[in-house]
N, C-alpha and C positions, 0 to 999 in steps of 0.2 A: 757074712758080716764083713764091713770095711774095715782094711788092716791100717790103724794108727803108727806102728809100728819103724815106718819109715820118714813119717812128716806130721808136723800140727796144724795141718791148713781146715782141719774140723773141730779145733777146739776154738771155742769162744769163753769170753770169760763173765763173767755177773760181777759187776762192778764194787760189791759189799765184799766181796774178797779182800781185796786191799782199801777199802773205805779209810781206813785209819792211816793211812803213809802218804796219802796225797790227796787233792783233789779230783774232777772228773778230766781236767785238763793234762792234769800229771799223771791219769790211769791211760788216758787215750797215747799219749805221745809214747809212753813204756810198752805199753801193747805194741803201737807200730815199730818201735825198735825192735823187741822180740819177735815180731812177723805173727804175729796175734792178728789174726782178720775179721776178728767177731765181737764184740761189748754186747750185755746185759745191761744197761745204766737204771739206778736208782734212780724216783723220780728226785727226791731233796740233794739227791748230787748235781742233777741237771739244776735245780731250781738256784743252787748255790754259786754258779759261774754262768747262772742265765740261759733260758731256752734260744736264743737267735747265737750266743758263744758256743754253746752246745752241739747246735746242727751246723755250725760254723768247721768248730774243730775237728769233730769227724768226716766229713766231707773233705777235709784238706789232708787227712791221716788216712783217708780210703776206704774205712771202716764199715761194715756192714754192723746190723743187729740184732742178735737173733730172740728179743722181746722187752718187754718193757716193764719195767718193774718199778710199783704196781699200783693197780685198780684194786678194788672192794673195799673193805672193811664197812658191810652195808647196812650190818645191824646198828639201830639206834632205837632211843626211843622216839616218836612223833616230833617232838620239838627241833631231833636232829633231820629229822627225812630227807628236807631239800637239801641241807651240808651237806652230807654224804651223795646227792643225785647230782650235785654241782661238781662236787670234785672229784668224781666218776666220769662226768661230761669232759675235765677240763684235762683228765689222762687221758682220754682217745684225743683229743684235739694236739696234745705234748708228740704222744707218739705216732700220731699222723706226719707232723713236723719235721720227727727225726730220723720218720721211714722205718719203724719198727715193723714188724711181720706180726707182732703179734701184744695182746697185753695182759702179763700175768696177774688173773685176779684168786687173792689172799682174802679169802667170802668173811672173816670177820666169827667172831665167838659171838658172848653173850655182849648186849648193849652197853654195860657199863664199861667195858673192855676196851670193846671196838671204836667206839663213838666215846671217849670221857665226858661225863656231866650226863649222859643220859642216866634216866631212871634206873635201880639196878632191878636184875630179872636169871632167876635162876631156869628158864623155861625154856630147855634148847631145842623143842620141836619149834618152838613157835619161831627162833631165831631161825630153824631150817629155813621154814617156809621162808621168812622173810628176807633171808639170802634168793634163794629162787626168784621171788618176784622181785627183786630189785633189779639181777641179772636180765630177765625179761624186759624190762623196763631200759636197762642200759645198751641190750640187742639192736633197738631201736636206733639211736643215735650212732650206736660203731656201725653199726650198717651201711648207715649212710656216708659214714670215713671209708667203708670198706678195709674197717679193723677187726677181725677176729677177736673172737674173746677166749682165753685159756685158762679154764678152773685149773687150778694148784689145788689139792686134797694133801694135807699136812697132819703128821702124825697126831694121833690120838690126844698127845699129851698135853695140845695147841690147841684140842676143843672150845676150850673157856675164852682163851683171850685172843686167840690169833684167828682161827678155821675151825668152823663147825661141819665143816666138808671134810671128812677125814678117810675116806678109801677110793681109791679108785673107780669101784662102782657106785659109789653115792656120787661122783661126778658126772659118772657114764650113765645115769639114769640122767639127772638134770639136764643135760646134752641129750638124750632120745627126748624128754618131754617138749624141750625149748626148740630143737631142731631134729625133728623127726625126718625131716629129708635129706641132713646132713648138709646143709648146702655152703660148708665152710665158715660159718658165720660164729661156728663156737666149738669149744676143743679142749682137751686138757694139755695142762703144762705136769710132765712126772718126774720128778724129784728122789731120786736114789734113797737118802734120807727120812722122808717122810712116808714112803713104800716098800722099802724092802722085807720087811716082816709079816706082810699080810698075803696069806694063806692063797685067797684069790686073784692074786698078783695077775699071774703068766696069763689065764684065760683072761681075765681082764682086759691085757694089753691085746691081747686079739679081739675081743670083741672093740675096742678102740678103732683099731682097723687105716691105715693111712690116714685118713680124712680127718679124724679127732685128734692126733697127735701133733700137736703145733710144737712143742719144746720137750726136750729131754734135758735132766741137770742131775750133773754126779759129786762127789763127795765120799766121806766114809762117816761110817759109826764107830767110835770108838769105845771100847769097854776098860778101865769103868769110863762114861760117861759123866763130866765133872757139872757142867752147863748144859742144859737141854737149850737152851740157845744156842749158845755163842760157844761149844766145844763140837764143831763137827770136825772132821777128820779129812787129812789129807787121803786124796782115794791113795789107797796098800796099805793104810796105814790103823785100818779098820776089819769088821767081820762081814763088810758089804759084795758079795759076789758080782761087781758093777759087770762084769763082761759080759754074765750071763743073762743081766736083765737089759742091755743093750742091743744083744743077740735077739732079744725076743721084741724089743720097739721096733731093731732095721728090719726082722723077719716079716715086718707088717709093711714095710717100705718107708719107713723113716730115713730120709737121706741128710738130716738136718746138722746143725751143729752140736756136739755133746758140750755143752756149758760148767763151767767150774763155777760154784757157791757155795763158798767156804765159811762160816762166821766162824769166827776162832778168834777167841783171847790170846794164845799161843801164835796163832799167824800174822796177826793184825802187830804181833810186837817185831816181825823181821823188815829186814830191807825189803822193797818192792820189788825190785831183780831178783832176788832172792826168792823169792816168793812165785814171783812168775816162771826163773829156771825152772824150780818143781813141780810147778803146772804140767808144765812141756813134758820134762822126763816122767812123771807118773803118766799125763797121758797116752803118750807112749807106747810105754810099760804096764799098765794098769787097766785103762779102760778099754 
Protein backbone atom coordinates (compact mmCIF):
# COMPACT_ATOMS: atom_id res chain seq x y z
CA UNK A 1 0.00 0.00 0.00
CA UNK A 2 1.28 3.73 -0.93
CA UNK A 3 2.57 5.57 2.04
CA UNK A 4 0.66 9.06 2.40
CA UNK A 5 2.48 9.75 5.11
CA UNK A 6 5.11 11.91 3.76
CA UNK A 7 3.33 14.07 1.02
CA UNK A 8 -0.46 14.80 -0.50
CA UNK A 9 0.41 14.60 -4.05
CA UNK A 10 -2.49 11.70 -4.12
CA UNK A 11 -5.07 13.34 -2.46
CA UNK A 12 -7.68 15.03 -4.57
CA UNK A 13 -10.37 16.81 -3.45
CA UNK A 14 -14.57 16.61 -4.58
CA UNK A 15 -15.40 19.95 -4.79
CA UNK A 16 -19.01 19.70 -2.56
CA UNK A 17 -16.41 19.77 0.25
CA UNK A 18 -16.06 23.40 0.40
CA UNK A 19 -19.18 24.17 -1.96
CA UNK A 20 -20.41 26.50 0.60
CA UNK A 21 -17.14 29.06 1.12
CA UNK A 22 -16.57 29.74 -2.47
CA UNK A 23 -17.14 29.22 -5.86
CA UNK A 24 -15.31 26.65 -8.33
CA UNK A 25 -12.83 29.44 -9.09
CA UNK A 26 -12.10 30.00 -5.47
CA UNK A 27 -12.03 26.01 -4.87
CA UNK A 28 -9.47 25.76 -7.93
CA UNK A 29 -7.04 28.67 -6.85
CA UNK A 30 -7.01 27.27 -2.75
CA UNK A 31 -6.35 23.93 -4.05
CA UNK A 32 -3.33 25.17 -6.04
CA UNK A 33 -1.97 27.27 -3.17
CA UNK A 34 -2.31 24.13 -0.90
CA UNK A 35 -0.49 22.02 -3.67
CA UNK A 36 -3.84 20.04 -4.17
CA UNK A 37 -3.14 18.38 -7.74
CA UNK A 38 -6.59 16.90 -8.11
CA UNK A 39 -10.46 18.39 -8.18
CA UNK A 40 -13.70 16.32 -8.28
CA UNK A 41 -16.04 19.43 -9.69
CA UNK A 42 -19.72 19.43 -9.38
CA UNK A 43 -21.32 19.75 -12.54
CA UNK A 44 -23.75 23.10 -11.10
CA UNK A 45 -20.38 24.46 -9.70
CA UNK A 46 -18.98 24.17 -13.28
CA UNK A 47 -22.38 25.44 -14.80
CA UNK A 48 -22.10 28.45 -12.22
CA UNK A 49 -18.79 30.23 -13.51
CA UNK A 50 -19.38 28.56 -17.03
CA UNK A 51 -17.96 25.58 -18.71
CA UNK A 52 -15.17 27.53 -21.24
CA UNK A 53 -14.05 29.64 -17.43
CA UNK A 54 -13.99 26.23 -15.95
CA UNK A 55 -11.60 24.47 -18.34
CA UNK A 56 -9.96 27.75 -18.51
CA UNK A 57 -9.00 27.86 -14.84
CA UNK A 58 -7.88 24.76 -14.24
CA UNK A 59 -5.62 24.49 -17.09
CA UNK A 60 -3.89 27.62 -15.82
CA UNK A 61 -3.77 26.25 -11.98
CA UNK A 62 -2.36 22.80 -13.56
CA UNK A 63 -5.03 20.72 -12.13
CA UNK A 64 -5.76 17.39 -13.10
CA UNK A 65 -9.39 15.46 -12.34
CA UNK A 66 -9.85 12.61 -10.87
CA UNK A 67 -13.95 12.44 -12.04
CA UNK A 68 -16.82 14.22 -12.65
CA UNK A 69 -19.57 14.60 -10.70
CA UNK A 70 -22.34 13.61 -11.84
CA UNK A 71 -24.30 11.61 -14.45
CA UNK A 72 -27.60 9.60 -13.66
CA UNK A 73 -30.54 10.18 -11.83
CA UNK A 74 -32.13 7.97 -14.75
CA UNK A 75 -35.28 6.98 -13.36
CA UNK A 76 -38.30 8.99 -14.60
CA UNK A 77 -41.45 8.45 -15.59
CA UNK A 78 -41.93 8.31 -19.77
CA UNK A 79 -42.87 11.97 -20.04
CA UNK A 80 -39.12 12.61 -18.41
CA UNK A 81 -37.13 9.92 -20.65
CA UNK A 82 -35.52 12.16 -23.08
CA UNK A 83 -34.65 14.89 -20.00
CA UNK A 84 -32.84 12.77 -18.31
CA UNK A 85 -30.97 10.98 -21.78
CA UNK A 86 -30.33 14.70 -22.73
CA UNK A 87 -28.55 15.68 -19.66
CA UNK A 88 -26.73 12.47 -19.49
CA UNK A 89 -25.43 13.19 -23.11
CA UNK A 90 -24.58 16.77 -22.00
CA UNK A 91 -22.30 15.43 -18.81
CA UNK A 92 -20.09 13.20 -20.99
CA UNK A 93 -19.84 16.09 -23.41
CA UNK A 94 -18.87 18.69 -19.90
CA UNK A 95 -16.50 16.21 -18.87
CA UNK A 96 -14.93 15.47 -22.21
CA UNK A 97 -14.19 19.24 -22.08
CA UNK A 98 -12.58 19.43 -18.77
CA UNK A 99 -10.58 16.05 -19.40
CA UNK A 100 -12.27 14.21 -16.64
CA UNK A 101 -11.06 10.32 -16.47
CA UNK A 102 -14.07 9.49 -15.60
CA UNK A 103 -18.06 10.30 -14.69
CA UNK A 104 -19.65 9.42 -11.47
CA UNK A 105 -23.09 8.18 -12.04
CA UNK A 106 -25.61 8.57 -8.92
CA UNK A 107 -28.32 5.73 -10.81
CA UNK A 108 -31.35 7.76 -9.24
CA UNK A 109 -34.09 6.24 -6.64
CA UNK A 110 -37.70 5.99 -7.22
CA UNK A 111 -39.10 8.48 -10.26
CA UNK A 112 -40.70 10.88 -8.28
CA UNK A 113 -37.29 11.61 -6.50
CA UNK A 114 -35.03 11.27 -9.15
CA UNK A 115 -36.84 13.09 -12.03
CA UNK A 116 -39.53 15.85 -9.87
CA UNK A 117 -42.90 15.80 -11.71
CA UNK A 118 -42.75 12.31 -12.70
CA UNK A 119 -45.41 10.02 -11.78
CA UNK A 120 -44.93 8.73 -8.27
CA UNK A 121 -44.09 4.84 -8.14
CA UNK A 122 -43.12 2.74 -5.22
CA UNK A 123 -41.74 -0.20 -7.64
CA UNK A 124 -37.92 -0.26 -7.07
CA UNK A 125 -37.34 -3.53 -9.17
CA UNK A 126 -38.74 -1.83 -11.87
CA UNK A 127 -36.62 1.51 -11.16
CA UNK A 128 -33.44 -1.16 -11.20
CA UNK A 129 -34.02 -2.20 -14.40
CA UNK A 130 -34.55 1.07 -15.71
CA UNK A 131 -31.28 2.38 -14.30
CA UNK A 132 -29.58 -0.60 -16.24
CA UNK A 133 -31.09 0.25 -19.38
CA UNK A 134 -30.51 3.89 -19.36
CA UNK A 135 -26.64 3.12 -18.43
CA UNK A 136 -26.76 0.83 -21.52
CA UNK A 137 -28.24 3.42 -23.57
CA UNK A 138 -25.61 6.10 -22.19
CA UNK A 139 -22.52 3.49 -22.85
CA UNK A 140 -23.11 4.33 -26.27
CA UNK A 141 -22.63 7.98 -26.58
CA UNK A 142 -19.49 8.05 -23.70
CA UNK A 143 -17.94 5.58 -25.79
CA UNK A 144 -17.74 7.52 -28.36
CA UNK A 145 -16.10 10.55 -25.83
CA UNK A 146 -14.00 7.64 -24.83
CA UNK A 147 -15.54 8.40 -21.30
CA UNK A 148 -15.93 5.74 -18.93
CA UNK A 149 -18.75 5.41 -16.93
CA UNK A 150 -18.33 4.83 -12.80
CA UNK A 151 -21.58 3.41 -10.87
CA UNK A 152 -21.39 5.09 -7.37
CA UNK A 153 -23.69 2.25 -5.16
CA UNK A 154 -24.67 4.58 -2.19
CA UNK A 155 -25.78 3.47 0.99
CA UNK A 156 -28.94 1.79 1.52
CA UNK A 157 -30.66 4.64 3.20
CA UNK A 158 -30.23 6.68 -0.47
CA UNK A 159 -32.45 3.79 -2.02
CA UNK A 160 -35.53 6.03 -2.40
CA UNK A 161 -34.39 9.22 -3.62
CA UNK A 162 -30.78 9.25 -4.52
CA UNK A 163 -29.44 5.29 -5.67
CA UNK A 164 -31.26 2.35 -6.04
CA UNK A 165 -27.75 0.82 -6.78
CA UNK A 166 -26.81 0.19 -3.34
CA UNK A 167 -23.82 -2.55 -2.89
CA UNK A 168 -21.00 -3.04 -4.39
CA UNK A 169 -22.03 -6.18 -6.11
CA UNK A 170 -25.34 -4.86 -7.51
CA UNK A 171 -22.71 -2.61 -9.45
CA UNK A 172 -20.41 -5.36 -10.23
CA UNK A 173 -23.12 -7.33 -11.78
CA UNK A 174 -24.47 -4.35 -14.05
CA UNK A 175 -20.60 -3.85 -15.08
CA UNK A 176 -20.37 -7.89 -15.93
CA UNK A 177 -23.86 -7.80 -17.88
CA UNK A 178 -22.96 -4.16 -19.74
CA UNK A 179 -19.38 -4.96 -20.22
CA UNK A 180 -18.70 -8.46 -20.06
CA UNK A 181 -15.22 -8.04 -21.61
CA UNK A 182 -14.22 -5.35 -19.44
CA UNK A 183 -13.11 -3.21 -21.95
CA UNK A 184 -12.87 0.06 -19.71
CA UNK A 185 -15.86 1.42 -20.81
CA UNK A 186 -17.62 1.08 -17.37
CA UNK A 187 -16.52 0.75 -13.62
CA UNK A 188 -17.38 1.61 -10.28
CA UNK A 189 -16.67 4.76 -8.28
CA UNK A 190 -16.40 3.39 -4.19
CA UNK A 191 -17.16 5.70 -1.69
CA UNK A 192 -15.88 4.91 1.98
CA UNK A 193 -19.25 6.14 3.22
CA UNK A 194 -21.60 4.46 1.40
CA UNK A 195 -19.54 0.91 1.69
CA UNK A 196 -18.09 0.47 4.59
CA UNK A 197 -20.65 -1.80 6.32
CA UNK A 198 -21.34 -4.32 3.96
CA UNK A 199 -20.45 -7.77 4.73
CA UNK A 200 -19.16 -8.42 1.08
CA UNK A 201 -17.22 -5.42 0.91
CA UNK A 202 -13.40 -7.00 0.68
CA UNK A 203 -14.26 -9.89 -1.87
CA UNK A 204 -16.00 -7.54 -3.71
CA UNK A 205 -13.32 -5.22 -4.22
CA UNK A 206 -11.36 -8.11 -5.77
CA UNK A 207 -13.76 -9.37 -7.79
CA UNK A 208 -13.62 -5.40 -9.19
CA UNK A 209 -10.27 -6.28 -10.13
CA UNK A 210 -8.10 -3.01 -11.61
CA UNK A 211 -10.09 -2.51 -14.65
CA UNK A 212 -13.55 -1.63 -12.60
CA UNK A 213 -12.11 0.62 -10.13
CA UNK A 214 -12.19 4.06 -11.80
CA UNK A 215 -12.42 6.22 -8.23
CA UNK A 216 -11.89 5.72 -4.80
CA UNK A 217 -13.57 8.49 -2.20
CA UNK A 218 -12.97 8.70 1.59
CA UNK A 219 -14.57 10.42 4.51
CA UNK A 220 -15.74 9.07 7.96
CA UNK A 221 -18.96 7.94 9.65
CA UNK A 222 -19.82 9.49 12.47
CA UNK A 223 -21.92 8.12 15.29
CA UNK A 224 -24.42 9.50 16.26
CA UNK A 225 -25.04 10.50 12.92
CA UNK A 226 -27.04 13.87 12.98
CA UNK A 227 -27.79 14.20 8.79
CA UNK A 228 -27.68 11.23 6.63
CA UNK A 229 -26.77 13.72 4.17
CA UNK A 230 -24.87 16.41 5.01
CA UNK A 231 -23.17 15.00 8.40
CA UNK A 232 -20.22 12.88 6.96
CA UNK A 233 -17.19 12.97 8.83
CA UNK A 234 -13.80 14.16 8.69
CA UNK A 235 -11.83 10.79 7.86
CA UNK A 236 -10.33 10.01 12.15
CA UNK A 237 -13.07 11.49 13.01
CA UNK A 238 -15.42 8.50 12.58
CA UNK A 239 -15.80 4.44 12.95
CA UNK A 240 -14.64 3.98 9.16
CA UNK A 241 -11.42 1.73 9.11
CA UNK A 242 -10.52 3.95 5.61
CA UNK A 243 -6.85 2.39 5.67
CA UNK A 244 -8.03 -1.02 5.52
CA UNK A 245 -10.34 -0.56 2.69
CA UNK A 246 -7.85 1.30 0.62
CA UNK A 247 -5.40 -1.60 1.35
CA UNK A 248 -7.67 -3.75 -0.20
CA UNK A 249 -8.68 -1.18 -3.73
CA UNK A 250 -4.39 -0.63 -4.13
CA UNK A 251 -4.19 -4.50 -3.45
CA UNK A 252 -6.18 -4.88 -6.72
CA UNK A 253 -3.77 -2.01 -8.30
CA UNK A 254 -5.61 0.95 -7.80
CA UNK A 255 -2.86 3.68 -8.16
CA UNK A 256 -5.33 6.50 -8.45
CA UNK A 257 -6.19 9.45 -6.35
CA UNK A 258 -8.00 8.90 -2.94
CA UNK A 259 -10.65 11.79 -3.07
CA UNK A 260 -11.99 13.83 -0.19
CA UNK A 261 -16.23 14.24 -0.22
CA UNK A 262 -17.13 15.63 2.65
CA UNK A 263 -21.02 17.10 2.96
CA UNK A 264 -20.91 18.53 6.38
CA UNK A 265 -23.11 21.20 7.99
CA UNK A 266 -20.18 21.52 10.35
CA UNK A 267 -17.51 21.96 7.62
CA UNK A 268 -19.19 23.80 4.99
CA UNK A 269 -19.37 26.58 8.19
CA UNK A 270 -15.18 26.82 8.51
CA UNK A 271 -12.82 28.88 6.52
CA UNK A 272 -11.73 27.13 3.22
CA UNK A 273 -7.84 27.03 4.48
CA UNK A 274 -9.02 25.69 7.22
CA UNK A 275 -10.76 23.19 5.93
CA UNK A 276 -8.34 22.04 3.36
CA UNK A 277 -5.13 22.09 6.23
CA UNK A 278 -7.27 19.11 7.45
CA UNK A 279 -7.70 17.46 4.39
CA UNK A 280 -3.91 17.42 4.17
CA UNK A 281 -3.08 16.28 7.79
CA UNK A 282 -5.93 13.60 8.13
CA UNK A 283 -4.86 12.47 4.82
CA UNK A 284 -1.78 11.96 5.93
CA UNK A 285 -2.52 10.49 9.13
CA UNK A 286 -5.59 8.83 8.36
CA UNK A 287 -5.99 7.38 5.10
Amino acid sequence: MRDFSGDHRWLSLNTATVRKQGDLADIIDACARHGIRAIDPWRDQVAAIGLDRAVWVLRDAGLELSGYCRGGMFTSDIARRQEARDDNRRAVDEAKALGAPCILLVVGGLPQYSRPGSAASKNIAQARTQVEDAIAEMMGYAKQANMPLAIEPLHPAYAADRACVNTTKQALDICDRLDPKRTGALGVALDVYHIWWDPELLPQIARAGKDRLLAFHVCDWLVPTTDILNDRGMMGDGVIDIRSVRGAVEAQGFAGYSEIEIFSNGWWEKPMDEVLRTCIERHRSVV
